[in-house]
C-alpha positions in Angstrom: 82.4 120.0 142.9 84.6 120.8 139.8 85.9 117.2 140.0 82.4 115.9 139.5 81.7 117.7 136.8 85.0 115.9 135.0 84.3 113.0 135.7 81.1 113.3 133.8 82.3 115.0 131.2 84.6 111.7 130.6 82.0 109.3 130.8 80.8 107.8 128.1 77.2 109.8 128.3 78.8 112.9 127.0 80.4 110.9 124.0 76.6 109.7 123.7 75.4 113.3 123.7 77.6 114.7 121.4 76.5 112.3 118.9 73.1 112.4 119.7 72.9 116.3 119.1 74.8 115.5 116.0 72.3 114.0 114.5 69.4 116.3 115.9 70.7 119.4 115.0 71.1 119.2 110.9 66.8 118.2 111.1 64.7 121.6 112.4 61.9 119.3 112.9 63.5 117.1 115.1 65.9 120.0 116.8 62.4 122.2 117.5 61.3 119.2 119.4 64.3 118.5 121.6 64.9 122.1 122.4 61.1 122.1 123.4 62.2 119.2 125.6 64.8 121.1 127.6 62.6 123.7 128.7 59.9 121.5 129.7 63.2 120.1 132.2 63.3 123.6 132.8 60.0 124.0 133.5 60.3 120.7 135.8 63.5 121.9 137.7 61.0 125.5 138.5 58.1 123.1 139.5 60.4 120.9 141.7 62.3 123.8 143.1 59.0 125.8 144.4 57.7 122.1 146.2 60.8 122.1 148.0 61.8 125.0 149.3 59.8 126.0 152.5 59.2 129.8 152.8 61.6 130.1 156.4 64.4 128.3 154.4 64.0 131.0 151.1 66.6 133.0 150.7 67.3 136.1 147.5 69.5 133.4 146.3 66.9 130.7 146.5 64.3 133.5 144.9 66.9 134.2 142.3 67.5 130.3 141.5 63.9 130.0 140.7 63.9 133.2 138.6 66.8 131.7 136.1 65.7 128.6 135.8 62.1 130.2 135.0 64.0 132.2 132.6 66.0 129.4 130.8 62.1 127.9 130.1 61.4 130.8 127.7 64.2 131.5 126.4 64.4 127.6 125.6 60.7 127.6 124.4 60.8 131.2 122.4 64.1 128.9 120.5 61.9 126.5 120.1 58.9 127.9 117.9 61.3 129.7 116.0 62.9 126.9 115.1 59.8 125.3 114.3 58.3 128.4 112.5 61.8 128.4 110.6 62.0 124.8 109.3 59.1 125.3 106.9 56.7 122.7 108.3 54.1 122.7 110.4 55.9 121.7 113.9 53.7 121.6 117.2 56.1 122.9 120.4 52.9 125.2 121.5 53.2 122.6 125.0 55.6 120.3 126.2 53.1 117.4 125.6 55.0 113.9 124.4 54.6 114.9 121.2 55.3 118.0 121.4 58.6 117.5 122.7 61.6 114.7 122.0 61.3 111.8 124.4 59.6 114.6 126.7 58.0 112.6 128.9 61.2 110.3 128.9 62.8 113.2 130.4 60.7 114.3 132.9 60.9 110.5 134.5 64.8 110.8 134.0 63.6 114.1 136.6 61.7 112.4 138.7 63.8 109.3 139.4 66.5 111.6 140.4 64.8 113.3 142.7 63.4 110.5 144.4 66.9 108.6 144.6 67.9 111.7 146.7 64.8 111.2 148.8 66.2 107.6 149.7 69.5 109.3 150.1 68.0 111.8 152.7 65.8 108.9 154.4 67.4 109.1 157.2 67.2 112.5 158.2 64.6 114.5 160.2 60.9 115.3 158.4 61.8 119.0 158.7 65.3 118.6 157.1 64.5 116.9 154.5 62.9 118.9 152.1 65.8 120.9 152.3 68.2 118.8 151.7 66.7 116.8 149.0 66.5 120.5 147.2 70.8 121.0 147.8 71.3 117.2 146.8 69.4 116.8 143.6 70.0 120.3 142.4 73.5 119.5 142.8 73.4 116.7 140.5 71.5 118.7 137.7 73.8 121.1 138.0 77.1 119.2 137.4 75.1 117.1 134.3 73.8 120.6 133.4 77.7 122.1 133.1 78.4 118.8 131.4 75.7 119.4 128.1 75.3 123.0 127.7 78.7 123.6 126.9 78.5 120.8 124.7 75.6 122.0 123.4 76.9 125.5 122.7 80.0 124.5 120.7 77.5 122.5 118.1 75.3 124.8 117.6 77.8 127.5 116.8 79.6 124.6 114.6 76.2 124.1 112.8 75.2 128.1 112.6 72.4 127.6 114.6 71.2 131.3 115.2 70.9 131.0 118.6 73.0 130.3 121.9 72.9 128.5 125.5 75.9 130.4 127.1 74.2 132.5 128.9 72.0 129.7 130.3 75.2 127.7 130.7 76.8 130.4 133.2 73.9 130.6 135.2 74.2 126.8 136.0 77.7 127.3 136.9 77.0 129.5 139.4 73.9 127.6 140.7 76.5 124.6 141.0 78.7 127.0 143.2 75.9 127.9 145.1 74.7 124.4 146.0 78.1 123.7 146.5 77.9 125.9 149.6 74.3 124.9 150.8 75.7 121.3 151.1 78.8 122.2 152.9 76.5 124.2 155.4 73.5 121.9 155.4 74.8 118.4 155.3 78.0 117.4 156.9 78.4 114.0 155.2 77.3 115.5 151.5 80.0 114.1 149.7 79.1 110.6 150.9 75.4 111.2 149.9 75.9 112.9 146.8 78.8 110.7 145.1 76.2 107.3 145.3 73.0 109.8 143.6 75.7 111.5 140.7 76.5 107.3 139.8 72.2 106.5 139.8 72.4 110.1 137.6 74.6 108.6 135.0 72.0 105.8 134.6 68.8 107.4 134.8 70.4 110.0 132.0 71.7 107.2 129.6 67.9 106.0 130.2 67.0 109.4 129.1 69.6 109.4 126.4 68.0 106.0 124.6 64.6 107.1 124.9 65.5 110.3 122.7 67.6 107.8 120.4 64.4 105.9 120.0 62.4 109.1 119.0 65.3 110.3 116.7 65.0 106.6 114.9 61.3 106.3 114.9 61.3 110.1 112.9 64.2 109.2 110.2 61.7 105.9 109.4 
């Protein structure tokens, strides 16, 4: 799974990224709203996770997965009004509404098209396998873009004094990705030729992602 998470790391997304939250992080305004944006993913990833996971197939682990990511939404969202609360103006993250958030609603599609690529992935597999399956596969590939950004994210915001920190966020994800790691290899035989096809389709629907909160950052600079 390490190899994966690499070979994102090299594509030209992460380049994009790093530029991206270059020019975020120096505005509060703007930064308030993007954090605000990755809890509402946060929040999405909880939402998508309970859905999914049938209560014979749920696990500690599983019950501890939803826990963190539950977590990571506050502690995101807490960073978020004090951000906002710091930058001197009046700055609404009180919901993850559009405006509310950077591109927020951009990013809960970027959520959704993932998950339903996996879906297609899974089609061919039994009704009471699927759900299952779809949870592994899709989690995997938020997880290796997930231990792609945060680290990212954490080096520029202790290069720009931020006041606050994702590395405890980041090592939950890296053991999440361990731990789908091993649901795959004990779920799905053939995961590596289902997963490889949905971490490609990831790469788009992210740079998709990426634009829309290009076109936000643009549209507030005027």
């Amino acid at each position: 799974m390490r190899r994966y998470v690499e070979a994102s790391a090299a594509h030209q997304n992460a380049a994009r990224t790093e530029h991206l939250l270059e020019r975020i992080l120096p505005d509060p305004k703007l930064h308030a709203r993007f954090v605000n944006t990755l809890a509402r993913l946060e929040y999405v990833g909880v939402r998508k996770i309970l859905k999914s996971r049938r209560a014979e197939r749920l696990d500690l682990e599983g019950i501890q997965h939803i826990l963190d990511e539950a977590v990571h939404t506050l502690r995101l969202k807490k960073a978020a009004a004090a951000l906002g609360a710091a930058s001197g103006a009046q700055v609404d993250v009180a919901t993850f509404a559009d405006g509310a958030t950077l591109a927020g609603d951009a990013g809960e599609n970027y959520l959704q098209a993932l998950d339903h690529r996996a879906e297609e992935a899974l089609g061919d597999l039994l009704p009471g396998e699927r759900a299952e399956a779809n949870y592994l596969l899709t989690s995997a590939a938020v997880e290796v873009r997930a231990q792609v950004f945060y680290p990212l994210y954490e080096r520029i915001l202790r290069a720009c004094d931020a006041g606050f920190s994702v590395a405890a966020i980041s090592k939950d994800e890296d053991r999440h990705l361990d731990e789908m790691a091993a649901g795959l290899g004990a779920n799905l035989s053939d995961w590596r030729r289902r997963l490889e096809p949905l971490l490609a389709a990831e790469e788009s629907l992210f740079a998709r992602f990426l634009g829309a909160v290009e076109e936000a950052v643009a549209r507030a600079h005027g």
